[in-house]
PDB file with SEQRES, HELIX, SHEET and CRYST1 records, atoms N, CA, C and O in Angstrom:
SEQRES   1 A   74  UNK UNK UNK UNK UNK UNK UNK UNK UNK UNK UNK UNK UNK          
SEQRES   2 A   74  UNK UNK UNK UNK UNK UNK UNK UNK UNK UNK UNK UNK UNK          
SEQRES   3 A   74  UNK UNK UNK UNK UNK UNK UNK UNK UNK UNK UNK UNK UNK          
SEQRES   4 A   74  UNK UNK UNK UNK UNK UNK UNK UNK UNK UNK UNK UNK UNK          
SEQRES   5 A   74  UNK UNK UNK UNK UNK UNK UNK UNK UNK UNK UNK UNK UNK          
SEQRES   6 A   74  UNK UNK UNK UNK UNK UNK UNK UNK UNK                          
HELIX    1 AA1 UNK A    2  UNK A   24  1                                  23    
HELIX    2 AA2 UNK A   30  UNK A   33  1                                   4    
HELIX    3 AA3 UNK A   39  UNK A   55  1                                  17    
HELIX    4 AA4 UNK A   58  UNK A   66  1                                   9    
HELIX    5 AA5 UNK A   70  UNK A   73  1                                   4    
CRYST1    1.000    1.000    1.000  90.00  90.00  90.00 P 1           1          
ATOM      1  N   UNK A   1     219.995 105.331 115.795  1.00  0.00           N  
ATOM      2  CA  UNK A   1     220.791 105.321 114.570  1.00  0.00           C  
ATOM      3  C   UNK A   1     221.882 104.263 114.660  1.00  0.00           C  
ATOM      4  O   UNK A   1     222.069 103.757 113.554  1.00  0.00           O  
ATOM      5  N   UNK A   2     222.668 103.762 115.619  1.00  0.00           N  
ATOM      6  CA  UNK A   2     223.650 103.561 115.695  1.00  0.00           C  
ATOM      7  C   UNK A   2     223.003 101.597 115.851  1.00  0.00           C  
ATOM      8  O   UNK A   2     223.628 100.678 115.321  1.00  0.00           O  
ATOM      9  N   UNK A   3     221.899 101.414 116.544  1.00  0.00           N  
ATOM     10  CA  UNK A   3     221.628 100.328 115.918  1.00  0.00           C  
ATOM     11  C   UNK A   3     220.844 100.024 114.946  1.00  0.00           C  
ATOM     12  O   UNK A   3     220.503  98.861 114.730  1.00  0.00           O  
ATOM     13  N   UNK A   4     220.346 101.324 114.030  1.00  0.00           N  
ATOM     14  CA  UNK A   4     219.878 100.631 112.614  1.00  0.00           C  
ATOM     15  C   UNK A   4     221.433 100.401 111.708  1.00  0.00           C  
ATOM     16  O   UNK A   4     221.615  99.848 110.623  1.00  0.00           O  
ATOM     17  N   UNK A   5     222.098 100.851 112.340  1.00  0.00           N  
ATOM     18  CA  UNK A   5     223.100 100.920 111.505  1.00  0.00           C  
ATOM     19  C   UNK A   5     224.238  99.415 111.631  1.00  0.00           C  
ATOM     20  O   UNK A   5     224.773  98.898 110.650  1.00  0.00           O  
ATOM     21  N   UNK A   6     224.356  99.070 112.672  1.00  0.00           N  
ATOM     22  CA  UNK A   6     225.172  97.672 113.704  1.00  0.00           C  
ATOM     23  C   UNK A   6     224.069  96.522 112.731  1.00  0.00           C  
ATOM     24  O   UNK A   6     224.582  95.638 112.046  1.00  0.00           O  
ATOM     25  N   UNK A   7     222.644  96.690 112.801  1.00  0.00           N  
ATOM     26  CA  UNK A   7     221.903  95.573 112.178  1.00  0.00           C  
ATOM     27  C   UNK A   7     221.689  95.735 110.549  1.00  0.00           C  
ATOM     28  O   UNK A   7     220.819  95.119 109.934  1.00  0.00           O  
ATOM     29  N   UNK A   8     222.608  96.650 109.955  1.00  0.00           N  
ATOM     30  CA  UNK A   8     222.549  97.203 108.318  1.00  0.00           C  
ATOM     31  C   UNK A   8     223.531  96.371 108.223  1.00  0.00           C  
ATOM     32  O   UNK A   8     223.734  95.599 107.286  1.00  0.00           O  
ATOM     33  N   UNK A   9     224.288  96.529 109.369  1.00  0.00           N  
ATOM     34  CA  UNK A   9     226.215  96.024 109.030  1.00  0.00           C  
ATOM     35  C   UNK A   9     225.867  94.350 108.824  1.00  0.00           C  
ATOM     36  O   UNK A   9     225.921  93.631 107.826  1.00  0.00           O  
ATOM     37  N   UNK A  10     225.509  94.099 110.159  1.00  0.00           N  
ATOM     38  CA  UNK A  10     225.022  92.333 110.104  1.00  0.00           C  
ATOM     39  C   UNK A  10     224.291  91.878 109.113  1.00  0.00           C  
ATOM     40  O   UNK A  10     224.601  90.727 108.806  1.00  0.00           O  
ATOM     41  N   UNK A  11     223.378  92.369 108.448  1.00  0.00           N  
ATOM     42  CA  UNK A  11     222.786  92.091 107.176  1.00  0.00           C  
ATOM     43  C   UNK A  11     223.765  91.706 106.362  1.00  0.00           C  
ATOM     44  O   UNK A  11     223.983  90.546 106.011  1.00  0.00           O  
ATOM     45  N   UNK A  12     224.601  93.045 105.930  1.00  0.00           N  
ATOM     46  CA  UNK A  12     225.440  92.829 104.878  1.00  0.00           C  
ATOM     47  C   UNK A  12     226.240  92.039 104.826  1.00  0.00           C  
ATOM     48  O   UNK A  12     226.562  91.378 103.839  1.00  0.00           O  
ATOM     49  N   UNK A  13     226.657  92.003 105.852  1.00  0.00           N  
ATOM     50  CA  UNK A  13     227.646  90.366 106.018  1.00  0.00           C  
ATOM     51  C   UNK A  13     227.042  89.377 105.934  1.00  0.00           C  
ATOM     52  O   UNK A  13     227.573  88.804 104.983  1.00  0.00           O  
ATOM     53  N   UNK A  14     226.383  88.860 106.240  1.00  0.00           N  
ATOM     54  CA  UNK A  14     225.352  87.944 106.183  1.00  0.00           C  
ATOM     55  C   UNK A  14     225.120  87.535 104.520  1.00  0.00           C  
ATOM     56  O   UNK A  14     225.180  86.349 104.198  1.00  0.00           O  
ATOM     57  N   UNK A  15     224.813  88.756 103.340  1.00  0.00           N  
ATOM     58  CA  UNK A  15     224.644  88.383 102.693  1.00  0.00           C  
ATOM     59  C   UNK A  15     225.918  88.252 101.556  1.00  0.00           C  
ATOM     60  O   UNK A  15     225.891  87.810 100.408  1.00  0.00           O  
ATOM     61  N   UNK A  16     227.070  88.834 102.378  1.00  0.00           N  
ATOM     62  CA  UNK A  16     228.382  88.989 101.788  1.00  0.00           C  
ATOM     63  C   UNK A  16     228.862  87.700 101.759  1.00  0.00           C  
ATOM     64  O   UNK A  16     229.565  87.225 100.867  1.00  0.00           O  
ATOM     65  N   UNK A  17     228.373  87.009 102.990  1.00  0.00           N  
ATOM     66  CA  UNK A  17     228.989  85.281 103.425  1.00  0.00           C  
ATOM     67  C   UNK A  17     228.081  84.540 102.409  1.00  0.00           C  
ATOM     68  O   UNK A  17     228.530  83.651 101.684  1.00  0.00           O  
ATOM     69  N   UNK A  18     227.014  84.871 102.390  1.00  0.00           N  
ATOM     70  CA  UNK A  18     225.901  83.857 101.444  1.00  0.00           C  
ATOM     71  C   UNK A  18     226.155  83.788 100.202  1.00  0.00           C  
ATOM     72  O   UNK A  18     225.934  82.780  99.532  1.00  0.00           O  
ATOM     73  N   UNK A  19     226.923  85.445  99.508  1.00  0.00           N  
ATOM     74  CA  UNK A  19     227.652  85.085  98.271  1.00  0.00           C  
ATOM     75  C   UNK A  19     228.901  84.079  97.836  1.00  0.00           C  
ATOM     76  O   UNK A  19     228.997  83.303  96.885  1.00  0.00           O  
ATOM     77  N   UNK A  20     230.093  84.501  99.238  1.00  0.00           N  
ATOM     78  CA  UNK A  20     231.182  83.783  99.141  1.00  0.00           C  
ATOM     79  C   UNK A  20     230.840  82.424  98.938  1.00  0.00           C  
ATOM     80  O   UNK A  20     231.572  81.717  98.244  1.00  0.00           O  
ATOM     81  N   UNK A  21     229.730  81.941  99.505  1.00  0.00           N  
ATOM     82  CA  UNK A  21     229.611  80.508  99.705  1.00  0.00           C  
ATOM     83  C   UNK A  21     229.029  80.311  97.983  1.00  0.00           C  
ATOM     84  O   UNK A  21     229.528  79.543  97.161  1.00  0.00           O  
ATOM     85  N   UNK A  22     228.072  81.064  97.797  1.00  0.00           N  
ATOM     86  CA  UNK A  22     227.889  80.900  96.265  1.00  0.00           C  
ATOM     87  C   UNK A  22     229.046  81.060  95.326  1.00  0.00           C  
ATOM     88  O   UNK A  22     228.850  80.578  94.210  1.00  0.00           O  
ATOM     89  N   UNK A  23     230.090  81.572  95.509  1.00  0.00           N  
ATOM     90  CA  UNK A  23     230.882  81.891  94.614  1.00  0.00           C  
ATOM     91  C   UNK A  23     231.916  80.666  94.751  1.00  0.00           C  
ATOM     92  O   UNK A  23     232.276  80.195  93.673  1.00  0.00           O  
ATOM     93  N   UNK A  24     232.355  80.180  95.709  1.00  0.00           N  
ATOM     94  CA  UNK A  24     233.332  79.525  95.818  1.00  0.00           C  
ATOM     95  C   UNK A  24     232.899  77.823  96.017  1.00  0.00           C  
ATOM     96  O   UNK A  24     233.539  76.811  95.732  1.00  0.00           O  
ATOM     97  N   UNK A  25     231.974  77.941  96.433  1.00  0.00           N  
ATOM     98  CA  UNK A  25     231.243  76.369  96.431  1.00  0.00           C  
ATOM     99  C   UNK A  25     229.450  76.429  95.891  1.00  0.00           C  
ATOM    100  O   UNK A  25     228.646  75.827  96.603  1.00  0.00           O  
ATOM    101  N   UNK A  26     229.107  76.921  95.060  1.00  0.00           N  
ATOM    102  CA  UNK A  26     227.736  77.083  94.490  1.00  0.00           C  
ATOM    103  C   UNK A  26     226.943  76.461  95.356  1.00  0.00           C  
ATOM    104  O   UNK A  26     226.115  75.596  95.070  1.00  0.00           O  
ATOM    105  N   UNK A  27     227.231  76.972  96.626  1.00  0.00           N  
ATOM    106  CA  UNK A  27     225.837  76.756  97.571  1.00  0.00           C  
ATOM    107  C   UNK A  27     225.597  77.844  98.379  1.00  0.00           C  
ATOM    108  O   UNK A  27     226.180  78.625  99.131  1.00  0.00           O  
ATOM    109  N   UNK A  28     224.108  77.495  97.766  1.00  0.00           N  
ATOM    110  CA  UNK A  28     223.408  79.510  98.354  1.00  0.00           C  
ATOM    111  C   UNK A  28     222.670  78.708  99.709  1.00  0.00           C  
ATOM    112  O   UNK A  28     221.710  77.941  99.629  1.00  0.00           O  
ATOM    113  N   UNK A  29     223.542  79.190 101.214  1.00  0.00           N  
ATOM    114  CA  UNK A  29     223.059  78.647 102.602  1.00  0.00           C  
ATOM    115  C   UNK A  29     221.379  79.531 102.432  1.00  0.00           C  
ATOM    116  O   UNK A  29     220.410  78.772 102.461  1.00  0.00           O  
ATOM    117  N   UNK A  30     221.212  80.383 102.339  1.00  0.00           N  
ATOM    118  CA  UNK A  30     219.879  80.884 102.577  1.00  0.00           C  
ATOM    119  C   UNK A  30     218.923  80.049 102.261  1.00  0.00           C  
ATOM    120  O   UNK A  30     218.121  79.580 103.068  1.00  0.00           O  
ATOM    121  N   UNK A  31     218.967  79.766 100.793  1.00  0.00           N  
ATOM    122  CA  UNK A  31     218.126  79.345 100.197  1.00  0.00           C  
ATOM    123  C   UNK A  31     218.329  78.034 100.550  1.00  0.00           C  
ATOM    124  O   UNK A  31     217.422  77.412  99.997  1.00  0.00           O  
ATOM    125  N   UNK A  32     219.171  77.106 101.304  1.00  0.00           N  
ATOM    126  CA  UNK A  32     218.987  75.942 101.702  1.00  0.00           C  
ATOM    127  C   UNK A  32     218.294  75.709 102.790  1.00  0.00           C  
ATOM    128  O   UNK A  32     217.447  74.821 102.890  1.00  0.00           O  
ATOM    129  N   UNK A  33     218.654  76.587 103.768  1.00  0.00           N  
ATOM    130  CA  UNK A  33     217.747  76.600 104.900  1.00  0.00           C  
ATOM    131  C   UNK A  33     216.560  76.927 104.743  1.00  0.00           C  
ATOM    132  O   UNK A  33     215.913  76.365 105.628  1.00  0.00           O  
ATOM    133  N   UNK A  34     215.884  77.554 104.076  1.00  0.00           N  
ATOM    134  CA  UNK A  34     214.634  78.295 104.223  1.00  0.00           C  
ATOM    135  C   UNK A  34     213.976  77.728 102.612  1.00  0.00           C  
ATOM    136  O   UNK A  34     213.241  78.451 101.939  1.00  0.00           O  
ATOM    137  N   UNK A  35     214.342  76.515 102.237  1.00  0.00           N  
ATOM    138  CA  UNK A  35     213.450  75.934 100.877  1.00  0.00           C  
ATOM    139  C   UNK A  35     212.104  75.211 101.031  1.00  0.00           C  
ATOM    140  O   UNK A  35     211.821  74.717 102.123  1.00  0.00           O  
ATOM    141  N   UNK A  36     211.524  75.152 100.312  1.00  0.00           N  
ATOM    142  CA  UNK A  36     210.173  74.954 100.240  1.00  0.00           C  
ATOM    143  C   UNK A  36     209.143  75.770 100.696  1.00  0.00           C  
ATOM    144  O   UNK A  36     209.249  76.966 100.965  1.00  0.00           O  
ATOM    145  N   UNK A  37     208.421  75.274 100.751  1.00  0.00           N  
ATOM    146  CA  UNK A  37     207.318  75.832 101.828  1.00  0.00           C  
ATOM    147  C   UNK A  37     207.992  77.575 102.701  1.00  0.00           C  
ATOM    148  O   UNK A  37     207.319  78.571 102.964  1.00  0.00           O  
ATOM    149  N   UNK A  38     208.983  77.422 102.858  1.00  0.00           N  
ATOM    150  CA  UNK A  38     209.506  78.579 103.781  1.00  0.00           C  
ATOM    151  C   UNK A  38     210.163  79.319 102.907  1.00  0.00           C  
ATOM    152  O   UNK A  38     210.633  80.419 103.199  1.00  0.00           O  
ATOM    153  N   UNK A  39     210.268  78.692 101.574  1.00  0.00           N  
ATOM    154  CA  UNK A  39     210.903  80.121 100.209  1.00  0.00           C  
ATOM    155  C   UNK A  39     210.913  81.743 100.808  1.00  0.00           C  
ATOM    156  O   UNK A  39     211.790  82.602 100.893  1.00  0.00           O  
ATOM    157  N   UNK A  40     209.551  81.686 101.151  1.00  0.00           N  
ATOM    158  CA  UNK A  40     209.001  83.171 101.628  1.00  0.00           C  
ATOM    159  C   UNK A  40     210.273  84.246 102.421  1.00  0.00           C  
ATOM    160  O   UNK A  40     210.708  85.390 102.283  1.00  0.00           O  
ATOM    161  N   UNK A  41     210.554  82.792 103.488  1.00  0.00           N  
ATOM    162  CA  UNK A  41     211.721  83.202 104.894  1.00  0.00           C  
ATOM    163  C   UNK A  41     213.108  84.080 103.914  1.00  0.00           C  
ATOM    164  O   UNK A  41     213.547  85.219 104.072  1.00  0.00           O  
ATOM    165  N   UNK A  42     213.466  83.125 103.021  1.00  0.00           N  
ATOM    166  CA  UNK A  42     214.195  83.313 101.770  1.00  0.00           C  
ATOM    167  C   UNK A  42     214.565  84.721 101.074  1.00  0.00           C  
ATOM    168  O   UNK A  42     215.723  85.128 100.978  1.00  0.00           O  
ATOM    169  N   UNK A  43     213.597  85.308 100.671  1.00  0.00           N  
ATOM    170  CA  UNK A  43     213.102  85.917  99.854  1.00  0.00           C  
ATOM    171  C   UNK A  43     212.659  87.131 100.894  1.00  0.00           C  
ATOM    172  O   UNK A  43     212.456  88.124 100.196  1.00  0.00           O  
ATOM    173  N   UNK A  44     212.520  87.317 101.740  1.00  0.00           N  
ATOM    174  CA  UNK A  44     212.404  88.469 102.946  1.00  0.00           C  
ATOM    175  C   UNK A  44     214.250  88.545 103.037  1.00  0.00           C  
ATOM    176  O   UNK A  44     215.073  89.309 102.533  1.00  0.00           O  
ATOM    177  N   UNK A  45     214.318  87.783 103.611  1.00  0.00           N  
ATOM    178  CA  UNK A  45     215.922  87.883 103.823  1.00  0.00           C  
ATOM    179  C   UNK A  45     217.035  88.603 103.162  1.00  0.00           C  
ATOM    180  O   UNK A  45     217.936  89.342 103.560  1.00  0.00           O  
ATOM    181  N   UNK A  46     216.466  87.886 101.405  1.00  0.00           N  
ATOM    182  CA  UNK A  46     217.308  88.685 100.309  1.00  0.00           C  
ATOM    183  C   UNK A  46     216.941  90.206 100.553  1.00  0.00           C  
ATOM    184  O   UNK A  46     217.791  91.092 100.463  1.00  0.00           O  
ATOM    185  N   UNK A  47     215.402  90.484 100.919  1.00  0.00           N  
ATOM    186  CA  UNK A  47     215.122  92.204 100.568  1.00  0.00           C  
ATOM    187  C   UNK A  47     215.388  92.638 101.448  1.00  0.00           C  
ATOM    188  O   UNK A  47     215.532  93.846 101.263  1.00  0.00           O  
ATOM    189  N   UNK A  48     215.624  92.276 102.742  1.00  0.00           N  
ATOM    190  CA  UNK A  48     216.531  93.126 103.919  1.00  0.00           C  
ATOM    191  C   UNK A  48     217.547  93.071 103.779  1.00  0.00           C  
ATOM    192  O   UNK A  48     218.028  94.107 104.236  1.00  0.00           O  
ATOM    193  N   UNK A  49     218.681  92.124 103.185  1.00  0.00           N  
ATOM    194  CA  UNK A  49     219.761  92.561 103.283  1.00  0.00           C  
ATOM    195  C   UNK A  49     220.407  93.400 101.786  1.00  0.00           C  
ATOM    196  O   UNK A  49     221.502  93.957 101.869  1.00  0.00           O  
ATOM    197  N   UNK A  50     219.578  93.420 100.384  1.00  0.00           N  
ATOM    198  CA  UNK A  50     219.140  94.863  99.818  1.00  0.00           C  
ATOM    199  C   UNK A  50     218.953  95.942 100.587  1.00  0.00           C  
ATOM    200  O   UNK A  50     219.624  96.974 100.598  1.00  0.00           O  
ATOM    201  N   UNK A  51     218.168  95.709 101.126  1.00  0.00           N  
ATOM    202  CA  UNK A  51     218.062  97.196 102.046  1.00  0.00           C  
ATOM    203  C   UNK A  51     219.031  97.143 102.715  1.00  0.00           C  
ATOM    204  O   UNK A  51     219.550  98.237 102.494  1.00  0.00           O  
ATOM    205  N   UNK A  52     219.588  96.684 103.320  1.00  0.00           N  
ATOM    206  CA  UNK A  52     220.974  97.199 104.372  1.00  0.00           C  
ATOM    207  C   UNK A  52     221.939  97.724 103.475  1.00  0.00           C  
ATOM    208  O   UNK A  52     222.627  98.719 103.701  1.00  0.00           O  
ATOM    209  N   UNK A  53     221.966  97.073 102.519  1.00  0.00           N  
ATOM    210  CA  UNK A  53     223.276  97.459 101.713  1.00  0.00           C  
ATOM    211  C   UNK A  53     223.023  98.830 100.962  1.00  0.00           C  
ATOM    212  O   UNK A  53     223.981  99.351 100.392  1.00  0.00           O  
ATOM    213  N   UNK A  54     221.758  99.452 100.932  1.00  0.00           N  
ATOM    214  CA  UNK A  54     221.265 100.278 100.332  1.00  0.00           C  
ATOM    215  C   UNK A  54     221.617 101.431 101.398  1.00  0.00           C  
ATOM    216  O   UNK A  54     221.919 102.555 100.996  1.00  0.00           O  
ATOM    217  N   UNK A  55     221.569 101.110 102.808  1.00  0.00           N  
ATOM    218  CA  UNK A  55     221.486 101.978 104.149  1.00  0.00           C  
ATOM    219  C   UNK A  55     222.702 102.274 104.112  1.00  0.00           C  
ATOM    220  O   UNK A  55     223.145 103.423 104.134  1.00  0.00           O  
ATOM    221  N   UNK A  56     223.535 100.948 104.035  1.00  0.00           N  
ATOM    222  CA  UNK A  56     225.095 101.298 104.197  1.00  0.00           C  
ATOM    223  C   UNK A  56     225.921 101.990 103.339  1.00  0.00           C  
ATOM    224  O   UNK A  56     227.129 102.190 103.467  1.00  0.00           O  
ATOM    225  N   UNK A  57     224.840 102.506 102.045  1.00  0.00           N  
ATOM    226  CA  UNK A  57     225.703 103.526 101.157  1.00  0.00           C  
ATOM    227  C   UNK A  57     225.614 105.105 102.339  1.00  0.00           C  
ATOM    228  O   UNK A  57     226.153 106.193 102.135  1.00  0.00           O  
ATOM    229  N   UNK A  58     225.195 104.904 102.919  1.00  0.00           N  
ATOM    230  CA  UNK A  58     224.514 106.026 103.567  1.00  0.00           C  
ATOM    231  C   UNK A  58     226.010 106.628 105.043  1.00  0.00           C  
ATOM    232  O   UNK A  58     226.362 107.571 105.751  1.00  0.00           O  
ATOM    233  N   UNK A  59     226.336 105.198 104.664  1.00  0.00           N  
ATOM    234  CA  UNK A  59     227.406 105.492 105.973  1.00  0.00           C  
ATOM    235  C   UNK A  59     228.775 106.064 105.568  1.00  0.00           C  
ATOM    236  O   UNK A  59     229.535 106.602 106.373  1.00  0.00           O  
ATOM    237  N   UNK A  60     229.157 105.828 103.607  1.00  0.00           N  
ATOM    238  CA  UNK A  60     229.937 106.772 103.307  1.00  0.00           C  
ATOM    239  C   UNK A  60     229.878 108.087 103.724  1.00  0.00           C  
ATOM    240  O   UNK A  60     230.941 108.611 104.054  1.00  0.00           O  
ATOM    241  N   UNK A  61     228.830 108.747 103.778  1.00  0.00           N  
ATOM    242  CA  UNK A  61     229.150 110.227 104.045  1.00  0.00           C  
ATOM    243  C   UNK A  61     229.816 110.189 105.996  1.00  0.00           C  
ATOM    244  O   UNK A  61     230.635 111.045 106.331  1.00  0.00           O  
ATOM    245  N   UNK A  62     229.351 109.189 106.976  1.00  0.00           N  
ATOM    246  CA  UNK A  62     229.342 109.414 107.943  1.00  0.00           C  
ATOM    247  C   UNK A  62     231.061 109.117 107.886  1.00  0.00           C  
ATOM    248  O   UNK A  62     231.581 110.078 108.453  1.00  0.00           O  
ATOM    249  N   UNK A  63     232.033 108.237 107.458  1.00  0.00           N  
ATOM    250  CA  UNK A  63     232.882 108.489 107.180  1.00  0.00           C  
ATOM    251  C   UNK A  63     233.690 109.354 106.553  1.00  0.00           C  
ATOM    252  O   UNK A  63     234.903 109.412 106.749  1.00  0.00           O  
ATOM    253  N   UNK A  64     233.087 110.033 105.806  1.00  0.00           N  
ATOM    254  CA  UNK A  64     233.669 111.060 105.145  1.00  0.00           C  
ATOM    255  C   UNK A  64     234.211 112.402 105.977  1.00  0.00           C  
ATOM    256  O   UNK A  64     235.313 112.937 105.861  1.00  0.00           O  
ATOM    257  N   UNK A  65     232.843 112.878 107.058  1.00  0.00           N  
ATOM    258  CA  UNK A  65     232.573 113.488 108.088  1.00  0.00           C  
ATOM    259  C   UNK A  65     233.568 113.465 109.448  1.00  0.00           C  
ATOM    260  O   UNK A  65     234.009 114.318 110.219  1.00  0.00           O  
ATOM    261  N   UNK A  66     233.706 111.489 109.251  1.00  0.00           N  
ATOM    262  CA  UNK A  66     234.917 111.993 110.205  1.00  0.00           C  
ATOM    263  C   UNK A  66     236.384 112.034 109.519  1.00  0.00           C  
ATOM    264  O   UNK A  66     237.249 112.548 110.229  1.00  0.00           O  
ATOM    265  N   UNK A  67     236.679 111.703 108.610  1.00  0.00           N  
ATOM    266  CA  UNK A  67     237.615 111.820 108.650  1.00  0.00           C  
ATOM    267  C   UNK A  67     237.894 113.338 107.892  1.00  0.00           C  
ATOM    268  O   UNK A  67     239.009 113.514 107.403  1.00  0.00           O  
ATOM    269  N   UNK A  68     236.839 114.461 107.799  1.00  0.00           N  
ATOM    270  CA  UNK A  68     237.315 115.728 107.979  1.00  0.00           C  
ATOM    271  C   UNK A  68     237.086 116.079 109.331  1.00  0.00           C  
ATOM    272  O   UNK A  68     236.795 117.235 109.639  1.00  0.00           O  
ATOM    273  N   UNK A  69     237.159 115.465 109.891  1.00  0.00           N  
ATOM    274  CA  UNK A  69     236.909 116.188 111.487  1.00  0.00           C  
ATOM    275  C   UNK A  69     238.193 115.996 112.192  1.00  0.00           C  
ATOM    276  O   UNK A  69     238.715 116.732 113.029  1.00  0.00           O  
ATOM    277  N   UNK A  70     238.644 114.780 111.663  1.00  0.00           N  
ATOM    278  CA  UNK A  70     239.969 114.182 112.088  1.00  0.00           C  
ATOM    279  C   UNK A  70     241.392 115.233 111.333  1.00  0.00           C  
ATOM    280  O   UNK A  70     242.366 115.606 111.987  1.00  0.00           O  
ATOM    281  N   UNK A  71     241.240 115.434 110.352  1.00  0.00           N  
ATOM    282  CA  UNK A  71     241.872 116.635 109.678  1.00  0.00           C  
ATOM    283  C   UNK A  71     241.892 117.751 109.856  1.00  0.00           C  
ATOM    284  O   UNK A  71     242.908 118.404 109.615  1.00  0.00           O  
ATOM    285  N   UNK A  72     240.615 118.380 110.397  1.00  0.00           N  
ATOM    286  CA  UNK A  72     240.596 119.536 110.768  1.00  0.00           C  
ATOM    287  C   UNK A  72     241.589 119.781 112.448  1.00  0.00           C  
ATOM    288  O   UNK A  72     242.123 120.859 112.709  1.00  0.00           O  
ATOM    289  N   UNK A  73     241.646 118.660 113.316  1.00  0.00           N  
ATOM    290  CA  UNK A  73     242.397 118.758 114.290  1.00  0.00           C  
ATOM    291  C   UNK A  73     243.305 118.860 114.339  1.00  0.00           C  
ATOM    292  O   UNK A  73     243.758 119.438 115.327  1.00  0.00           O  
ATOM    293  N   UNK A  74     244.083 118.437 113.446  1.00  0.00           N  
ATOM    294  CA  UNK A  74     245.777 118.656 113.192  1.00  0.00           C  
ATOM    295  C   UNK A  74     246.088 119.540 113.065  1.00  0.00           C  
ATOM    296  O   UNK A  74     247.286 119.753 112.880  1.00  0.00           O  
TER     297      UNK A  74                                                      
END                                                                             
């Protein structure tokens, strides 16, 4: 669990940085590296890091969890 979860995190950043770069200088690095012929590489990339970000809704509750656990100690 704890490394599907470390490689959910790296995804998301990954695609958190690939936005910033789109947002602030309209260049999408993914899709530069991986154009043409390798679109494919591209386009896998985008749907894993969908899915991570989809996983990492998952980690709200694990936070939630602790921080009633952390409350309950006091």
């Amino acid at each position: 669990m704890k490394t599907t979860n470390i490689l959910a995190l790296t995804l998301v950043i990954v695609g958190a940085l690939n936005w910033g770069l789109i947002g602030f200088f309209n260049f999408d690095l993914v899709t530069t590296l991986f154009n043409g012929s390798l679109f494919w590489v591209a386009r896998v990339i985008f749907a894993l890091v969908g899915l991570a970000g989809v996983w990492c809704l998952t980690l709200y509750h694990a936070v939630g969890q602790e921080e009633q656990m952390r409350m309950s100690k006091q």
